[in-house]
ZAMARGU-4260 file (C-alpha; in steps of 0.2 Angstrom, whole numbers, plus 5000, padded with zeros to 4 digits):
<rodrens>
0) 5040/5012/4989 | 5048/4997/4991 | 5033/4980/4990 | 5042/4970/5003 | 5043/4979/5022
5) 5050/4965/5034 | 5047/4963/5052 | 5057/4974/5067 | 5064/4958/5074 | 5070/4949/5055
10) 5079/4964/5052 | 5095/4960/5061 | 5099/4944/5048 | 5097/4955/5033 | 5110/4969/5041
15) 5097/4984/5043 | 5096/4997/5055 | 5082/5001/5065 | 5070/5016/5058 | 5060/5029/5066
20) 5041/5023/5061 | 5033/5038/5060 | 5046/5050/5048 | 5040/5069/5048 | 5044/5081/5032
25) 5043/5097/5039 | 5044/5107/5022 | 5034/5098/5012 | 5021/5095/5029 | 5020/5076/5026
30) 5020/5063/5035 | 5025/5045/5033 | 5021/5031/5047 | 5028/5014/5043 | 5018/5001/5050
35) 5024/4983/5050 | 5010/4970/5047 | 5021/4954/5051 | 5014/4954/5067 | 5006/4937/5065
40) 5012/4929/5082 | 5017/4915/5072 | 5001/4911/5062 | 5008/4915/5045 | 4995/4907/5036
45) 4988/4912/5019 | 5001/4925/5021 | 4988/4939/5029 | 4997/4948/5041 | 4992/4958/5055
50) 4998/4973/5062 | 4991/4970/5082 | 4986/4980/5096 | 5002/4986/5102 | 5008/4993/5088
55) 4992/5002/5086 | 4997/5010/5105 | 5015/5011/5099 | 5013/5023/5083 | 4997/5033/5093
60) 5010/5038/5107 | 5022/5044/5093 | 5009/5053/5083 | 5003/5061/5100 | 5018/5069/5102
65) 5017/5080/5083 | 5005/5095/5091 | 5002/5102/5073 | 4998/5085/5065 | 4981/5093/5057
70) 4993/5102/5045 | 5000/5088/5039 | 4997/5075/5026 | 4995/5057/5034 | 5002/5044/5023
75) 5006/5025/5028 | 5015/5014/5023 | 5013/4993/5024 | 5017/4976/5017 | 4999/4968/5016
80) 4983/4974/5009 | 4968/4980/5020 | 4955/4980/5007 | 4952/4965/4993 | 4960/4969/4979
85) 4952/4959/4960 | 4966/4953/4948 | 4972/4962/4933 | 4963/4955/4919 | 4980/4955/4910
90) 4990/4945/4925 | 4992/4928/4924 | 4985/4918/4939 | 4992/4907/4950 | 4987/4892/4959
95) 4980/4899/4974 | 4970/4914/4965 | 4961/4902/4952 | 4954/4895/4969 | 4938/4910/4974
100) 4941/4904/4993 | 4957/4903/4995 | 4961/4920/4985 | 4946/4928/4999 | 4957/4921/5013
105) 4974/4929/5007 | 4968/4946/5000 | 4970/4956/5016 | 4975/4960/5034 | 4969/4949/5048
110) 4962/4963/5059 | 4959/4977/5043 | 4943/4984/5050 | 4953/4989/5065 | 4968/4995/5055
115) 4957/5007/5044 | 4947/5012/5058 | 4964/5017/5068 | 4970/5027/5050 | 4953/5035/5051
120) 4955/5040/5068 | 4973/5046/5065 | 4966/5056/5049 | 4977/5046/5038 | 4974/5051/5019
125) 4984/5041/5011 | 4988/5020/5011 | 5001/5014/5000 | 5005/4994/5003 | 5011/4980/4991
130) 5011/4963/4993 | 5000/4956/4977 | 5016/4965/4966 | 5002/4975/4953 | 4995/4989/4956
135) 4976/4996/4959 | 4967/5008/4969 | 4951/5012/4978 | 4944/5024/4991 | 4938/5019/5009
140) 4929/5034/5014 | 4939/5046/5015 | 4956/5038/5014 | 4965/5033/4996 | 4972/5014/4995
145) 4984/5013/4982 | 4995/4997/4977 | 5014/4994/4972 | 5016/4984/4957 | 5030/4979/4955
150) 5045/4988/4940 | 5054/4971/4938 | 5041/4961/4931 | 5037/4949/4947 | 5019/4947/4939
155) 5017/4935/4923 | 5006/4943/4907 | 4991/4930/4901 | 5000/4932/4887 | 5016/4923/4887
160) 5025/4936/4872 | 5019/4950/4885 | 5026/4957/4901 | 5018/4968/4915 | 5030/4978/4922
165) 5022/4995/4934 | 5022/5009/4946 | 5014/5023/4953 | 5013/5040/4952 | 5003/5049/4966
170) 5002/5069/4968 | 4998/5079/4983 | 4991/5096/4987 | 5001/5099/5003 | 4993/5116/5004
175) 4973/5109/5005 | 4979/5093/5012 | 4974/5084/5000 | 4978/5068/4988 | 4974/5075/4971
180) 4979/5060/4959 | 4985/5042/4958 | 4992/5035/4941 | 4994/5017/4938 | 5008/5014/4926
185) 5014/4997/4916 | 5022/4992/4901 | 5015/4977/4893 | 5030/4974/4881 | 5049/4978/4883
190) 5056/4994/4877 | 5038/4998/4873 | 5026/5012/4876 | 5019/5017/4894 | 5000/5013/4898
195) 4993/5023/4912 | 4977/5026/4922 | 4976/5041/4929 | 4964/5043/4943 | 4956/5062/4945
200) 4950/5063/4964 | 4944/5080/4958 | 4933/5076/4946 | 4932/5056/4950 | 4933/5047/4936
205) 4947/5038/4927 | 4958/5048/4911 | 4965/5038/4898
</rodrens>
């Protein structure tokens, strides 16, 4: 997953087609619903993001039409966060998050208790979105929200002879219908070995 997702109507300066927001993988009974969360009606600030009521309509008339939904796994996909998310103790930070207030005001969506009601009412598993560029996860009652990092280093290590390069690995049980693990990966020095948290839903708790 890509961490930038840019807006429907930006797409035609970068030359990008249109896509079908809700994407349905028969065979491997998954599916992925793109959600855009640019739609800020022009308040961009503190970079939060909104998704808005009519997209909300908009996606529940396409997910209406899928009449065997409840064998499916729900995953969706955005740009900005819905939950907080804390800093990894091993990223540098920047300006804004060495300020507590203004790091609160930037560290999710505008309306994110409607957007993870809607995904609770939609029976959406799993939440994948970027944004911060490292990555972490945590559970809203029943629905997995996992983080991109980011595999080109975007994020600056505390320690300047250090990198902090990551991604993710998720595994699905399509047959249960259920998200069985999320492994955060990152490599700290170039060339050097692979670091992961592995997060057992089973079992929940964290291998090393």
């Amino acid at each position: 997953m890509g961490n930038k997702v840019l807006r429907s109507t930006s797409r035609d300066s970068y030359g990008l087609e249109e896509h079908d927001p809700v994407c349905i993988y028969k065979k491997e009974k998954i599916i992925v619903i793109s959600i855009c969360s640019n739609e800020t009606e022009g308040d961009t600030s503190f970079a939060q993001g909104k998704v808005g009521d009519l997209q909300y309509v908009k996606l529940a008339k396409e997910l209406g039409k899928i009449k065997d939904i409840k064998n499916y796994v729900c995953i969706g996909v955005l740009h900005h966060h819905p939950l907080q998310i804390p800093k990894h103790e091993d990223i540098k930070k920047s300006f804004i998050e060495k300020s507590e207030k203004l790091v609160e005001m930037t560290m999710k969506l505008q309306d994110s208790n409607k957007f993870l009601m809607w995904c609770e009412d939609w029976n959406i598993q799993l939440i994948l979105h970027g944004h911060k560029h490292y990555p972490f996860y945590q559970k809203n009652d029943m629905m997995h929200i996992v983080a991109a990092g980011s595999s080109t280093g975007k994020q600056k290590h505390e320690d300047k002879n250090k990198i902090f390069m990551s991604f993710n690995i998720i595994k699905l049980d399509t047959k249960i219908k259920k998200v069985v693990s999320v492994n955060l990966c990152s490599v700290n020095v170039l060339g050097g070995k692979l670091h992961d948290n592995i997060k057992d839903l089973d079992n929940d708790f964290f291998l090393t």
